[in-house]
C-alpha positions as CSV (number, residue, x, y, z in Angstrom):
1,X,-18.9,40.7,-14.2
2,X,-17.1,42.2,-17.3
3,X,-15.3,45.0,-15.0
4,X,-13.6,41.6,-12.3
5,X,-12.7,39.8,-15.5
6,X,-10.7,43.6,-16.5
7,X,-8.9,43.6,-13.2
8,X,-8.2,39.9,-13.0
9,X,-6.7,40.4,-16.6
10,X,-5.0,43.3,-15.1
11,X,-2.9,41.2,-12.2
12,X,-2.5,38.3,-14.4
13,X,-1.2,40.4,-17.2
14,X,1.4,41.6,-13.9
15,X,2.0,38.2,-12.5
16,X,3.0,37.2,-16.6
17,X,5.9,39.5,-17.3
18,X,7.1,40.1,-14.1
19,X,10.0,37.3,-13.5
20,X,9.0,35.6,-10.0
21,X,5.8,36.7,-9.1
22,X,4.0,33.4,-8.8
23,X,0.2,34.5,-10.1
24,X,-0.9,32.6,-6.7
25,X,1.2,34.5,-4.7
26,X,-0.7,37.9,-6.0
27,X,-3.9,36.1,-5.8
28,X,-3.1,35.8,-2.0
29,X,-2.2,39.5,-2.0
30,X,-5.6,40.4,-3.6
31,X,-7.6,38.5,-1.2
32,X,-6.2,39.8,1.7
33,X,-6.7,43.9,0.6
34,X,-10.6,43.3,-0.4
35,X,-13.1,44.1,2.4
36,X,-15.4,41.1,2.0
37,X,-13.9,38.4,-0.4
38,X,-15.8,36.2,-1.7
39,X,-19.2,35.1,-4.2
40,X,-18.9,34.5,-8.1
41,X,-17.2,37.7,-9.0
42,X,-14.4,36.9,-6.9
43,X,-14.1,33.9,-8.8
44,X,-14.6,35.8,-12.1
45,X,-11.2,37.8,-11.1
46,X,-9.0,35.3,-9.8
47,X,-9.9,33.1,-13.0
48,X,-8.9,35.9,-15.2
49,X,-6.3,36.4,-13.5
50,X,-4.4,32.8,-13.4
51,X,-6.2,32.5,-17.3
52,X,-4.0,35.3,-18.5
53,X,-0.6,34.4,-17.0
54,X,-0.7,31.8,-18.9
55,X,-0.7,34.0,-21.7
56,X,2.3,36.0,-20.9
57,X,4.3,34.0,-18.5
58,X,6.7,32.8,-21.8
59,X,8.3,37.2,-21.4
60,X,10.3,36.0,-18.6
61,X,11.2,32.2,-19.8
62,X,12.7,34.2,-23.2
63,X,14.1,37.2,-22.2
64,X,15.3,36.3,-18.8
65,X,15.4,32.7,-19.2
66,X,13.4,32.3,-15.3
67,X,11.3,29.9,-15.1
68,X,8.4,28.9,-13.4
69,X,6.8,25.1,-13.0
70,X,5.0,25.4,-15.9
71,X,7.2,26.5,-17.8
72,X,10.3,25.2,-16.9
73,X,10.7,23.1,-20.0
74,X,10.1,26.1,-22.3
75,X,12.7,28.2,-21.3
76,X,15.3,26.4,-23.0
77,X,14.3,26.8,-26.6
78,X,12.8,29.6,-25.7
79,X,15.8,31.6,-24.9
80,X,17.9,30.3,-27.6
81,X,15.3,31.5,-30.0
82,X,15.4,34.4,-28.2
83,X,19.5,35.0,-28.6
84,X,18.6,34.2,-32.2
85,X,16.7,37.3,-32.5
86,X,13.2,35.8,-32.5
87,X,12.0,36.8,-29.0
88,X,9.1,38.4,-30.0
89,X,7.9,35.3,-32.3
90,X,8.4,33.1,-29.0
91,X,5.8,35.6,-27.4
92,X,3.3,35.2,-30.4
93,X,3.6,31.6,-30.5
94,X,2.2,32.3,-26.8
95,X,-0.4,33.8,-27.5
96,X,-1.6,32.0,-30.5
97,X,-1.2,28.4,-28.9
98,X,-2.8,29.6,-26.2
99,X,-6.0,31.2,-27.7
100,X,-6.0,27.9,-30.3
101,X,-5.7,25.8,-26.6
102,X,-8.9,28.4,-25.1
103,X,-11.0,27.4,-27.9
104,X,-10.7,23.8,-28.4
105,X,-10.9,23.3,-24.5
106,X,-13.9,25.3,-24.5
107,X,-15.3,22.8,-27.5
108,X,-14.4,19.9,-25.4
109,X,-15.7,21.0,-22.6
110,X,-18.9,19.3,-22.3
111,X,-17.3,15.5,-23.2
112,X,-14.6,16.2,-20.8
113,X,-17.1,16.7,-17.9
114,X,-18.7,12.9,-18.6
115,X,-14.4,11.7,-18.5
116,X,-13.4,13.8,-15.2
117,X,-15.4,11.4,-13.3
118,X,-13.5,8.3,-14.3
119,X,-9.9,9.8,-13.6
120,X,-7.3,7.1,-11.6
121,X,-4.2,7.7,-9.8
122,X,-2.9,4.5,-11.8
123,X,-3.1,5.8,-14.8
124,X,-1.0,8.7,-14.1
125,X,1.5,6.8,-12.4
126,X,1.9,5.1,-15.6
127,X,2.2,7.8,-18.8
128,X,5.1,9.0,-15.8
129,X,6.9,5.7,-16.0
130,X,6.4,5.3,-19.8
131,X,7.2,9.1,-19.9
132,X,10.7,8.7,-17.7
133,X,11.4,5.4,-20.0
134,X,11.5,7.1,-23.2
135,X,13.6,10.7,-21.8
136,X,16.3,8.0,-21.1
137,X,16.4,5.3,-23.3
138,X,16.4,8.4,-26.3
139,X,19.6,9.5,-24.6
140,X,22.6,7.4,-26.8
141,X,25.0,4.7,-25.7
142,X,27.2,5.8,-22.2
143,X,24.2,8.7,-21.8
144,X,21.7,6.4,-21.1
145,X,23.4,5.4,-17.8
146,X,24.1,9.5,-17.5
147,X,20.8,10.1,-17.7
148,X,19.2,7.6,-15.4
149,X,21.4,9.0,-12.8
150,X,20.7,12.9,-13.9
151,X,17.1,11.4,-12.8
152,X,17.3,9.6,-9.9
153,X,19.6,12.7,-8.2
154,X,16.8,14.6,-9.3
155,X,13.8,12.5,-8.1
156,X,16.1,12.3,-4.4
157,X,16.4,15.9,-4.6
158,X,12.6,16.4,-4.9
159,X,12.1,13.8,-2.3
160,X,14.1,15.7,0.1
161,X,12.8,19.3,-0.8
162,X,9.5,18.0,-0.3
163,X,10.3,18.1,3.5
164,X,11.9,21.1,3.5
165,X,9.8,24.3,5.6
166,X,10.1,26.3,2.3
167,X,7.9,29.0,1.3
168,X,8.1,28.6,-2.5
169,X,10.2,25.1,-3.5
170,X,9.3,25.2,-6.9
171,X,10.7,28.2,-7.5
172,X,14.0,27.2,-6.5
173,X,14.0,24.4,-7.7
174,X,13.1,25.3,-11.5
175,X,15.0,28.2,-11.6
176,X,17.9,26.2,-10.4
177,X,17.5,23.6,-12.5
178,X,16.7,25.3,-15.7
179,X,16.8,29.1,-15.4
180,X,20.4,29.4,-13.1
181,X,22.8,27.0,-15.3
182,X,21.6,28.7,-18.6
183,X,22.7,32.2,-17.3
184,X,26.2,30.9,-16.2
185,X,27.0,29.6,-19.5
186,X,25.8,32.4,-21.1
187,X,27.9,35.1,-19.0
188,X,30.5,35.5,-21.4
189,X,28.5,36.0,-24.1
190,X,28.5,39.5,-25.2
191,X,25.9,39.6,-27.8
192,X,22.7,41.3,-27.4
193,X,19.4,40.5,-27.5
194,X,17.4,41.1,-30.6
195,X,13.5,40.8,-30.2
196,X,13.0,40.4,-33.9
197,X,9.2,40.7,-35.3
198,X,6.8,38.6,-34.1
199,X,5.7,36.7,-37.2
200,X,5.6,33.0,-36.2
201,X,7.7,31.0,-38.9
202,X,6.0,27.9,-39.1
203,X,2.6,26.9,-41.6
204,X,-0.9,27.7,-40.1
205,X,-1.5,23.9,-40.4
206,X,1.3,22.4,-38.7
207,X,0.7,25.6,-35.9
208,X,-3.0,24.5,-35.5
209,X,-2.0,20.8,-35.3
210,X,0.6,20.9,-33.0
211,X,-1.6,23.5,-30.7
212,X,-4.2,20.5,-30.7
213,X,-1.7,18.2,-29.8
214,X,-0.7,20.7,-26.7
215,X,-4.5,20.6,-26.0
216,X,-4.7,16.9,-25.9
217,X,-1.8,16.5,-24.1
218,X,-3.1,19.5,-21.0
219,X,-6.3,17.6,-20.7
220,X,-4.1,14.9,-19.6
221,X,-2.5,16.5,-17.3
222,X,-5.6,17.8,-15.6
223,X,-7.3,14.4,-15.4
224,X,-4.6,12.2,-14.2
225,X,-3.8,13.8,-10.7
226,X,0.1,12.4,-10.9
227,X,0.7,13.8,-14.4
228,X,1.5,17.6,-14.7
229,X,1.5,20.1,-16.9
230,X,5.4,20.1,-17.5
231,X,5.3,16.4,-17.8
232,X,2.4,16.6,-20.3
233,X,4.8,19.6,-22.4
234,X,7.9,17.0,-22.1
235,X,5.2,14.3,-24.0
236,X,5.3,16.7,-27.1
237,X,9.1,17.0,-27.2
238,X,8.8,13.3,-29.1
239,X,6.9,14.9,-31.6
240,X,8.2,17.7,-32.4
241,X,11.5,18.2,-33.9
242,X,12.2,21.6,-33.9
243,X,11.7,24.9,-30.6
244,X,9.0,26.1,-32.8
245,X,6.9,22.7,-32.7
246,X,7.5,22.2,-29.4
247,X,7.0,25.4,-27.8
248,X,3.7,25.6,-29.6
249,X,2.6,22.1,-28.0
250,X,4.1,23.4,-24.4
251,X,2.4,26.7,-24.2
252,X,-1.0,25.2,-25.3
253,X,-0.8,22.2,-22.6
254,X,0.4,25.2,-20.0
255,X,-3.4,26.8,-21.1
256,X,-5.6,24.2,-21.7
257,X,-4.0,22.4,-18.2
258,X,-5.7,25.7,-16.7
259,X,-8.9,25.6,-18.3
260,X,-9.5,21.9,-17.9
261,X,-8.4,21.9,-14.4
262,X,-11.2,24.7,-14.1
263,X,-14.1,22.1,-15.6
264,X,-12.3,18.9,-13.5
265,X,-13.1,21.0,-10.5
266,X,-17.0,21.7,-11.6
267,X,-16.9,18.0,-12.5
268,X,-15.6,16.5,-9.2
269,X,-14.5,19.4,-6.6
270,X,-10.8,18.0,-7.0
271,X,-8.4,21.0,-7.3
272,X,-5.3,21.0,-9.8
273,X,-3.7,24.2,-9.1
274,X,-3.2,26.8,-6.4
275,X,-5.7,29.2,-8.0
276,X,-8.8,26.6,-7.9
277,X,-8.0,25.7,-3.7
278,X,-8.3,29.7,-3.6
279,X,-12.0,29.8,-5.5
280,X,-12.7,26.3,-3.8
281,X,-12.0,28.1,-0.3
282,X,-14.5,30.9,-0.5
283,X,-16.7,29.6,-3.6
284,X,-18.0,26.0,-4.0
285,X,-19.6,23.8,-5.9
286,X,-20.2,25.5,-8.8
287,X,-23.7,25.6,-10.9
288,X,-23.8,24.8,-14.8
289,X,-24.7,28.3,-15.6
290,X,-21.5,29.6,-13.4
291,X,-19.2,27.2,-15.8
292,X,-20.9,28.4,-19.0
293,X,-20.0,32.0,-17.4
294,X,-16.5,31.1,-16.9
295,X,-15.9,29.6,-20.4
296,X,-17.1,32.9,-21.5
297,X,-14.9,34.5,-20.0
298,X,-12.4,32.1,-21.2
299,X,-12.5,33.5,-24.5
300,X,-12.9,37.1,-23.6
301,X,-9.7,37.0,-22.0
302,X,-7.9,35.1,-24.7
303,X,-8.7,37.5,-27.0
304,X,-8.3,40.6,-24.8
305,X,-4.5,38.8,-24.1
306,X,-4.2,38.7,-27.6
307,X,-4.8,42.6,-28.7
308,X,-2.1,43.8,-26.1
309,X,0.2,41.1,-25.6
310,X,2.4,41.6,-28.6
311,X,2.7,45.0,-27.9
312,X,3.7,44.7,-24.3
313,X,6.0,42.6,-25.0
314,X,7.6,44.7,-27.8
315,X,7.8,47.6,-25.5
316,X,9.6,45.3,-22.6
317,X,11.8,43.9,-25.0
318,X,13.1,46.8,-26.8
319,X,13.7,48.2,-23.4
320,X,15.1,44.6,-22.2
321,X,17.7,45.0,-25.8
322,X,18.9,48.1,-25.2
323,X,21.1,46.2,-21.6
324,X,24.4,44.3,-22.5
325,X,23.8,40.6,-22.7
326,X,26.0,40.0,-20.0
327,X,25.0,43.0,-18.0
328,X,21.4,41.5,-18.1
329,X,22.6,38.0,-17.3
330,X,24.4,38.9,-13.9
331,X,21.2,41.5,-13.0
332,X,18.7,38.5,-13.6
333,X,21.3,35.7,-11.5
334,X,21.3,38.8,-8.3
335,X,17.7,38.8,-8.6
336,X,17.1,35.5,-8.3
337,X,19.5,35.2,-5.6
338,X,18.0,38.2,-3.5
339,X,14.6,36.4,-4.5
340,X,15.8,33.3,-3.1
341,X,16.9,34.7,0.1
342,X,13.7,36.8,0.2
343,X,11.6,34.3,-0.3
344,X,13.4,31.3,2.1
345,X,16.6,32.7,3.5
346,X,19.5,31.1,3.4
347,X,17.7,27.5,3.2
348,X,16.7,28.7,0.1
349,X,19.5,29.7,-1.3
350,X,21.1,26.1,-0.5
351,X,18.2,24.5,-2.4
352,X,18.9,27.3,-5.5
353,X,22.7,26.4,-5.7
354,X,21.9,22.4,-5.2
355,X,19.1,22.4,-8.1
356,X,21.9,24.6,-10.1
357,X,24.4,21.7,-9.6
358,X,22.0,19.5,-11.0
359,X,21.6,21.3,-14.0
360,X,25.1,22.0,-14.8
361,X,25.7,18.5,-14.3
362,X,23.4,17.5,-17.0
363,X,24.7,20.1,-19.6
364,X,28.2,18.8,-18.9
365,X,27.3,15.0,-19.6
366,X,25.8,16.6,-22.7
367,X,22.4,15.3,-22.1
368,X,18.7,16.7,-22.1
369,X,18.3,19.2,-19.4
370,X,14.3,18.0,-19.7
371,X,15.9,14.7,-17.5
372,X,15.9,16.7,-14.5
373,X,12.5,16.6,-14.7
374,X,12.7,14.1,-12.2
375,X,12.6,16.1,-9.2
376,X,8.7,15.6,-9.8
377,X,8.5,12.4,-11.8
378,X,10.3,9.8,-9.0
379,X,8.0,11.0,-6.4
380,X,5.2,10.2,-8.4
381,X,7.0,6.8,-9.5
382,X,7.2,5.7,-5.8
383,X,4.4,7.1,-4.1
C-alpha cells in the first residue's frame, strides 16, 4: 500500500509544479497505461496523487503566476510576494497550511461524517449570494456599480462557456482571468525574480489560526455542493488583511476541500472533484477501515510533501531566477497560448483572450480582480 501512496506522491508532486497539467488530466493518463485498473490500491495512488498537488500547485501560481481553479485567487498575492523576493516563503506557507489543514481535517473527521448527511443545495446558494454581496458592496462609491458589472459580465461569460464543446474551460478561463492580465502588465518590468528564503514571516499563532480558519472554511466548500473551494478562499480575504493571512487561509481550504470531499464521498457517494468520479468509477462504496487507511495516508503524504517540497522548489526557482523577468513573462504568455490551442484549438484561444478582457477590465476600473469570480458564482445564483 505504502509503495502506490510513493507513486501517487510521485505524479502529484508532477502535476504540482508543472504549470497546466491539471492532476486529473494525469490521473486519466495513469489509468489508461495500467493493465487492470482498479481495487483499493488504485485508490491509494490516485488519492496521493490529487492529496499532494495540493501541496505544490502554489510553484506555478508564484513563479509563473498560472493558475488553476483552485487556485485562481492565490496567484495574485502570490506573485507579488513573489516579485518581492519572497517566493520561496509563498511555497512554505504551502506546505505548512496545508499539513496544519491535513491534521485538523483528519481530527474532524469523524463529526463531519454525522454533518455530510444533512448537506442542502440552499444553503450553498446562499453563503454565494451573501459572498457576491459583500465582494461588491466593499468595493467604494462609483466601484460599486464597476464591480457589479465586472460580475455579471463574468457570471454571462460562465454561463455561455458552460455550453461551449471545450476540453478544459477552466483552464481558460482562470488563466485568462487571473494568470494572462497579470503577465501583460508585468512585460515591461525588467526586474528579476528573487526566491528569497523560505522562512514564513508571520507568528506561529496567527499561522495556526488562520490555517484553522482555511480548514473551516474547505469543509464548507465540500458540504455545500454550490460553494467551491475558490469561493470558500475568497470568504477569508474579509479576514485577513495582509497576502500572508490570506494565502495561509486559501491554501489550507484548497487542502482540507480535498480531504473532506474524500470523507463526503464515504459519507454519501456524492463526488466533489474529478479525482473522487475517477475512484467512484472503478472503486465504490468504501468500508470504514478503507477511510481510516486513507486518512493515514493523509498524513503520510503531508509530511513526505513537507521533507522535499522546499527543496524542489528552491532548485526550480533558482533555475526559474536566473531568466529575465520579461523574458520569463513572454515564455509563460506562448505557453499558455500554445496550451490553449493544444488543449481546444482556436475556440479556445477565443475563450483565453475573452476571459483576459475581463480581467484587464477589472484592473483598469481599479477594482478586486477576486470580482471576476463570478464566472462560477452567477451560475450558481440562478440555477
Amino acid at each position: 500500500m505504502l509503495r502506490w501512496a510513493m507513486l501517487g506522491i510521485l505524479f502529484g508532486t508532477i502535476t504540482g509544479i508543472t504549470p497546466a497539467l491539471h492532476v486529473n488530466t494525469l490521473a486519466s493518463i495513469v489509468g489508461s497505461f495500467l493493465t487492470s485498473p482498479g481495487g483499493f490500491s488504485y485508490v491509494v495512488l490516485l488519492y496521493s496523487m490529487g492529496l499532494t498537488h495540493t501541496f505544490l500547485d502554489a510553484f506555478p501560481a508564484t513563479f509563473f503566476g498560472i493558475p488553476e481553479e483552485e487556485t485562481a485567487i492565490s496567484v495574485l498575492p502570490a506573485h507579488k510576494l513573489a516579485l518581492q523576493g519572497r517566493g520561496l516563503e509563498v511555497i512554505n506557507i504551502s506546505l505548512k497550511a496545508s499539513l496544519l489543514a491535513a491534521i485538523f481535517s483528519v481530527l474532524l473527521a469523524f463529526p463531519y461524517v454525522l454533518l455530510a448527511k444533512h448537506y442542502t443545495t440552499f444553503l450553498g446558494k446562499v453563503a454565494v449570494f451573501l459572498l457576491a454581496f459583500f465582494l461588491i458592496i466593499t468595493e467604494k462609491g462609483v466601484k460599486r456599480i464597476y464591480a457589479l458589472l465586472i460580475f455579471i459580465l463574468s457570471g454571462i461569460f460562465g454561463l455561455v462557456v458552460d455550453r461551449l464543446p471545450l476540453r478544459e474551460p477552466y483552464f481558460h478561463v482562470f488563466v485568462g482571468l487571473f494568470g494572462v492580465p497579470a503577465i501583460l502588465f508585468s512585460l515591461n518590468n525588467s526586474q528579476k525574480i528573487e526566491i528569497g528564503d523560505s522562512k514564513i514571516q508571520m507568528p506561529k499563532k496567527k499561522f495556526l489560526k488562520f490555517s484553522f480558519i482555511g480548514t473551516f472554511f474547505g469543509m464548507l466548500a465540500s458540504l455545500l455542493p454550490t460553494f467551491t473551494s475558490s469561493q470558500a478562499a475568497l470568504l477569508g480575504s474579509f479576514l485577513s488583511k495582509d497576502e500572508r493571512t490570506f494565502l495561509t487561509i486559501a491554501f489550507s481550504v484548497n487542502t482540507s476541500n480535498f480531504i473532506f470531499s474524500l470523507i463526503n464521498f464515504y459519507a454519501t457517494g456524492k463526488t466533489r472533484n474529478g479525482i473522487l468520479v475517477l475512484i467512484k468509477d472503478i472503486y465504490h462504496p468504501l468500508s470504514s477501515e478503507e477511510l481510516l487507511i486513507l486518512l493515514l495516508v493523509t498524513i503520510i503524504t503531508s509530511n513526505i510533501a513537507n521533507l522535499y517540497g522546499v527543496r524542489l522548489s528552491k532548485m526550480l526557482g533558482i533555475a526559474t531566477s536566473k531568466i529575465n523577468y520579461t523574458t520569463l513573462n513572454w515564455g509563460v504568455l506562448l505557453f499558455i497560448i500554445a496550451a490553449s490551442l493544444y488543449f481546444d484549438g482556436l475556440l479556445g484561444l477565443m475563450v483565453l483572450l475573452t476571459a483576459t478582457i475581463i480581467g484587464i477590465s477589472a484592473t483598469i476600473f481599479k477594482i478586486k480582480r477576486t470580482i471576476c469570480m463570478g464566472v462560477l458564482m452567477l451560475k450558481i445564483m440562478i440555477s
